[in-house]
C-alpha positions in Angstrom: -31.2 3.9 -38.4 -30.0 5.4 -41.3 -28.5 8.9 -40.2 -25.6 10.6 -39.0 -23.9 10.3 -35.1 -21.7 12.8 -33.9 -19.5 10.9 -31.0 -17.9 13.8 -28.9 -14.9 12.2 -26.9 -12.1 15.3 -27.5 -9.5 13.6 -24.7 -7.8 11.4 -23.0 -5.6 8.7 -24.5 -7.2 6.4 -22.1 -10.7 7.8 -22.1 -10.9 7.8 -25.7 -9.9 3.9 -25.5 -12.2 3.3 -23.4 -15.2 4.9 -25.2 -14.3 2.2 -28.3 -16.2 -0.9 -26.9 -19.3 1.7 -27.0 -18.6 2.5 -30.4 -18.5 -0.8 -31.3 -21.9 -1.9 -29.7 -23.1 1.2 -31.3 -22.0 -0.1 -34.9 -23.6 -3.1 -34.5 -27.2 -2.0 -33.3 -27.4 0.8 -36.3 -24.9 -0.7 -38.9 -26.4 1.7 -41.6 -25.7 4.7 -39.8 -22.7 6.9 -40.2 -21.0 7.5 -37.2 -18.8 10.8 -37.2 -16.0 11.0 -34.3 -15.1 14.1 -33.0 -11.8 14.6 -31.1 -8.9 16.6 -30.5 -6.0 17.0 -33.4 -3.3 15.7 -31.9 -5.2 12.6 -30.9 -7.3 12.1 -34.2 -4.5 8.6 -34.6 -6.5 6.7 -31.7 -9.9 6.4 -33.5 -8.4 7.3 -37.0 -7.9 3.3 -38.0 -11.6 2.2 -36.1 -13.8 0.5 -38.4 -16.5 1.6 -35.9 -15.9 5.0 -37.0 -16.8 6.4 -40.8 -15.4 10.1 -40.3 -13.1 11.8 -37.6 -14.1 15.6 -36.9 -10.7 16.8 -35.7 -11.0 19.6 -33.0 -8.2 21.9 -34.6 -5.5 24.0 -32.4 -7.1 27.4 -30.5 -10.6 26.2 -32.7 -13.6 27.7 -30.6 -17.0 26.1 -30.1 -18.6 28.4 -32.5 -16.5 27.0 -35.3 -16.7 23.6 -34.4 -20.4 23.4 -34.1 -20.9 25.0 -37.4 -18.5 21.9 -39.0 -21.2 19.9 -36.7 -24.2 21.4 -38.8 -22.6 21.0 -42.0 -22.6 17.1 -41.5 -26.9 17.3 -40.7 -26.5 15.2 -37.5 -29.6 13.0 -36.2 -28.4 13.0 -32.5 -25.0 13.5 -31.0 -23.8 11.2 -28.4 -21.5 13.6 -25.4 -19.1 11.1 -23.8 -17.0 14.0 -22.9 -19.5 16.2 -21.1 -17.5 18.9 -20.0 -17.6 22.5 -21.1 -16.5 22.1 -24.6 -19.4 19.5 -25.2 -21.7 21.5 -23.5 -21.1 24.6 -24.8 -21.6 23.0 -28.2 -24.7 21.2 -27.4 -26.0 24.3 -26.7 -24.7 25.9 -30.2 -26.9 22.5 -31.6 -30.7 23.5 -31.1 -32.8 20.8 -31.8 -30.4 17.9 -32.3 -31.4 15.3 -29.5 -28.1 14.4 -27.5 -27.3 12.0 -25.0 -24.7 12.0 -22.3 -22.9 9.5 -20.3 -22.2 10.5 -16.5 -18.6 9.6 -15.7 -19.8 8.6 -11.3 -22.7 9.3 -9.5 -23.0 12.8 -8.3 -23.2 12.1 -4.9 -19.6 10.9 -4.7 -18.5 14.0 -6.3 -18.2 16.4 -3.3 -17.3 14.3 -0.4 -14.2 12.8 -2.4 -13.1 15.8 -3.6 -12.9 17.3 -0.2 -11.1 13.9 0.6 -14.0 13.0 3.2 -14.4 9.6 2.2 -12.6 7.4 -0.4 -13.9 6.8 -4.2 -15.3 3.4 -4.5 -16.6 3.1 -8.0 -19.8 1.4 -8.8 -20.0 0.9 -12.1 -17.1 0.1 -14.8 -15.9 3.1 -17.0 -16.3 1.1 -20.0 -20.2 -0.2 -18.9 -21.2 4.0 -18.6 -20.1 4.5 -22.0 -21.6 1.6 -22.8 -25.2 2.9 -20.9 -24.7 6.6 -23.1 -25.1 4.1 -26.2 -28.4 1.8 -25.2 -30.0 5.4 -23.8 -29.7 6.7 -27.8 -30.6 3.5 -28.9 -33.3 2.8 -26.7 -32.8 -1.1 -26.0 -30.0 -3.4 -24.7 -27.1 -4.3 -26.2 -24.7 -6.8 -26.0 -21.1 -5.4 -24.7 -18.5 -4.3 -27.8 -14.9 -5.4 -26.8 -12.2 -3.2 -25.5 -10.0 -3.2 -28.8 -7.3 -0.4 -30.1 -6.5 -0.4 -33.4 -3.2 0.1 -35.1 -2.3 1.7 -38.4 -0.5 0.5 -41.2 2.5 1.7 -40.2 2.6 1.6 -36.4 4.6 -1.5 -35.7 7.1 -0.4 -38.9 7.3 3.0 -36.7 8.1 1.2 -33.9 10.1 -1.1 -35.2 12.3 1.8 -36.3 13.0 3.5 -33.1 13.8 0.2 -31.6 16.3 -0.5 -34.1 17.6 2.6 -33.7 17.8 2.4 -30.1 19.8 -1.1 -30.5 16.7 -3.0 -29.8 15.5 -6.1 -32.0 11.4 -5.9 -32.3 12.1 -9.4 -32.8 13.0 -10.7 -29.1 10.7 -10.6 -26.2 10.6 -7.1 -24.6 9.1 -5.8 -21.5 7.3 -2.4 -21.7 7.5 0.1 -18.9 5.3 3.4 -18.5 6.5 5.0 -15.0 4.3 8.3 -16.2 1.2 9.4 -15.4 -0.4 12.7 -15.6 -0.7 13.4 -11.8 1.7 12.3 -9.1 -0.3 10.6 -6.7 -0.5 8.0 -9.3 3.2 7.4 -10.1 4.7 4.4 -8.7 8.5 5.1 -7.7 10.7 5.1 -10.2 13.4 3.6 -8.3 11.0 0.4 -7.9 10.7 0.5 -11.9 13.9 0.4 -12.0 14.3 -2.7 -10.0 11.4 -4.6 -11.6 13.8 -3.8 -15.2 17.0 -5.1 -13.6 15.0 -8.3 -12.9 13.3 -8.4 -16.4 17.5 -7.8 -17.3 18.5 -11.1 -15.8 16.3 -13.0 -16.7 17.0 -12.4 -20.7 14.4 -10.0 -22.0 15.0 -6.5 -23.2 13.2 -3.7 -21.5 12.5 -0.4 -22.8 10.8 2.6 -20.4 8.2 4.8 -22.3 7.2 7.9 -21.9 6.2 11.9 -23.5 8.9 14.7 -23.4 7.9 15.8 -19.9 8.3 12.4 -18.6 12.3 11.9 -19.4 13.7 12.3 -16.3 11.7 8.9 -14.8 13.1 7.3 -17.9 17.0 8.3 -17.7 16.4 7.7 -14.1 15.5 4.0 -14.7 17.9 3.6 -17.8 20.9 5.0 -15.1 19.4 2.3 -11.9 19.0 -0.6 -14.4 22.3 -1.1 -17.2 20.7 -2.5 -20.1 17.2 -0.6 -20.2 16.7 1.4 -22.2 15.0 4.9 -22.5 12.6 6.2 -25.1 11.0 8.9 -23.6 10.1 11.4 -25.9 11.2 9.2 -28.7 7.5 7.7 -29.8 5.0 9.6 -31.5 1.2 8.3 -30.8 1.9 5.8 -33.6 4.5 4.6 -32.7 3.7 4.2 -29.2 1.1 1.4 -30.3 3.2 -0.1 -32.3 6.0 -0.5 -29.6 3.1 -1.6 -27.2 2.1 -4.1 -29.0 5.5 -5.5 -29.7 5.7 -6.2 -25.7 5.5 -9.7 -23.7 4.0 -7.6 -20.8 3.9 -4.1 -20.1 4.2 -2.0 -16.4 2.1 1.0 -15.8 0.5 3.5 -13.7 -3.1 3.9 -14.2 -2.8 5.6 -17.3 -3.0 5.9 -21.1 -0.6 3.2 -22.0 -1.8 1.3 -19.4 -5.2 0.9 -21.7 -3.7 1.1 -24.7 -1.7 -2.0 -23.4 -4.6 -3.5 -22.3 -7.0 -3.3 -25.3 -4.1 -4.3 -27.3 -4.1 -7.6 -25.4 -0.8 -7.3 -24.3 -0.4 -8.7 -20.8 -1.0 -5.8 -18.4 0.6 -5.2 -14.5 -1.3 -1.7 -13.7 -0.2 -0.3 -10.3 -2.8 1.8 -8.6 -2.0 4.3 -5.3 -4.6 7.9 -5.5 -7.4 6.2 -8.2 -9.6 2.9 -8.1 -9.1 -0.4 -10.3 -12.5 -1.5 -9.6 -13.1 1.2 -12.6 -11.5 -1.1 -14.9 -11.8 -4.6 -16.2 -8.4 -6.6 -15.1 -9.4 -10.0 -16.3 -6.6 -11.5 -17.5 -4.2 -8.8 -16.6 -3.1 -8.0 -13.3 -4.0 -4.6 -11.1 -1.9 -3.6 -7.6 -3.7 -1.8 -4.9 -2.5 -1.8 -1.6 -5.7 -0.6 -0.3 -5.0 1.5 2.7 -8.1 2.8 4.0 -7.4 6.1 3.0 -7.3 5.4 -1.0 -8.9 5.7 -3.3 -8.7 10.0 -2.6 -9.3 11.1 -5.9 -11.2 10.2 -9.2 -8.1 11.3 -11.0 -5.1 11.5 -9.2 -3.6 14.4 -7.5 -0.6 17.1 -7.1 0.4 15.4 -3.8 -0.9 12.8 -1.3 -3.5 14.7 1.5 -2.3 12.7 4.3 1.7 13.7 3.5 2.6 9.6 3.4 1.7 8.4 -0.1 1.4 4.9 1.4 -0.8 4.4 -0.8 2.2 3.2 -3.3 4.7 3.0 -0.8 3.1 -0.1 0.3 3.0 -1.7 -3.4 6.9 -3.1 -3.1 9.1 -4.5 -5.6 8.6 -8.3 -4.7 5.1 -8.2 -4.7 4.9 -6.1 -7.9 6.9 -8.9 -9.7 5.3 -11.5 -8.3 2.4 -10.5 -10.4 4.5 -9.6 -13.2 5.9 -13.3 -13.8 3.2 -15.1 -14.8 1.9 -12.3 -17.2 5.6 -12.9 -18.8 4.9 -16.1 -20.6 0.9 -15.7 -20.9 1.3 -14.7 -24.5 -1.6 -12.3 -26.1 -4.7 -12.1 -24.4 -8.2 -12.3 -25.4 -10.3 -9.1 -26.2 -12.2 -8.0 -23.2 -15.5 -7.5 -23.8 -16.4 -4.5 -22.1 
């Protein structure tokens, strides 16, 4: 197939990982295709250095659908390939008569009431990855082997990161443990003051640890940075670049279920990923390591909420600091992982 493939994937950092072993598989059924990458501005960096990707389409600031779908025409697309499916994508498939489309369903629809009114918990039944990856053998119309869950960095990430390290008295050069105590809802953050002890016993045993985080996040990392002397805070102080960069310059990285957490993860970097509102089962841990105390009221939510239903939040309260770094020692001296394939 020889013509052009609008991908529409406009958000999230971890989504839009995710959607990159389907890219890949994609690029190897139809090498001679041009695949066209559409995506939000501020997060044009994550797919910007894919070789899977020939053009990125970057959704501009306050742009409507209108607009976009006309730069859609422009490029003559044979089919465009939805993994976002939500309004924006619709609304422009709609604005794209006659090009064929394909979407990828994100759970099956009959979990999708019952969870949300916290009946029942989520139990997912398929991989994230493997959905995207179904989106891309409906276009093509065959099996296909599995592309692997890879980010990659720019030319300058590590230099980036490298930078703010320095600048921070960190040496990119000794071994460093990564911690990400954000996450975009609060059913799925992890205390901080449990961070905080898993970087005091990173401290002692010799390895520098940095907490990461955006500008709305800085409070969990001065609140670390204040529980654990040594650590040290760079909330707010890595752009999307550099955040890769300083990712991949970790021996083992601590997250929420998250963007960094993929990032981390398709970075080979060894991953502990701590889980309280969502469900690991949606993601491939091989190699890593993924926390779930598994009361029987979680997984609640496909996404995380504002506040735990039941008013205990046991779900994380149960996931203490001893057994937390009890899965974090071995990871410490596993060294880069192989590539999942997804």
């Amino acid at each position: 197939m020889r013509g052009t493939i609008v991908v529409l994937r406009f958000s999230a950092v971890g989504d839009v990982i995710l959607a990159a072993p389907a890219l890949a598989a994609l690029r190897a059924a139809w090498p001679q295709a041009r695949i066209v990458y559409g995506i939000k501005e501020r997060l044009v960096h994550l797919v910007k250095h894919n070789p899977n990707v020939d053009e990125v389409l970057e959704l501009r600031q306050g742009e409507g659908p209108c607009s976009f779908a006309r730069r859609i025409r422009a490029l003559a697309p044979t089919a465009v390939l939805d993994l976002h499916n939500k309004i924006r994508s619709k609304l422009l498939r709609l604005l794209l008569p006659g090009v064929p489309s394909v979407i990828w369903h994100k759970r099956d629809f009959r979990d999708t009431l019952p969870v949300k009114l916290a009946l029942r918990p989520y139990r997912a039944s398929m991989l994230f990855a493997d959905r995207y990856h179904a989106a891309v053998e409906e276009l093509v119309g065959r099996p296909l082997p599995h592309g692997k869950l890879e980010y990659f960095l720019g030319p300058g990430d590590r230099a980036a990161a490298d930078a703010a390290l320095r600048a921070n008295g960190l040496d990119p050069d000794r071994p460093l443990l990564g911690l990400s105590p954000g996450a975009n809802w609060e059913t799925k953050r992890w205390p901080v003051e449990r961070f905080a002890g898993i970087a005091r016993r990173a401290l002692a045993q010799g390895l520098q640890v940095a907490v990461q985080g955006n500008e709305e996040e800085a409070d969990l990392g001065r609140r670390i940075a204040e529980q654990a002397r040594g650590a040290v805070d760079l909330s707010g102080k890595l752009d999307l670049r550099a955040l890769g960069g300083f990712i991949s310059r970790c021996v083992a990285f601590v997250a929420n279920d998250s963007g960094p957490m993929h990032m981390a993860r398709a970075l080979g970097v060894p991953t502990l990923a701590l889980f309280g509102s969502t469900d690991p089962a949606m993601f491939d841990f091989r190699g890593h390591s993924a926390l779930f105390a598994g009361v029987p009221c979680a997984p609640c939510s496909f996404f995380g909420r504002s506040r735990c239903p039941r008013g205990h939040f046991r779900c994380m309260l149960d996931l203490d600091e001893d057994r937390a770094w009890s899965a974090l020692t071995p990871l410490l001296g596993s060294g880069r992982l192989p590539l999942l394939s997804a």
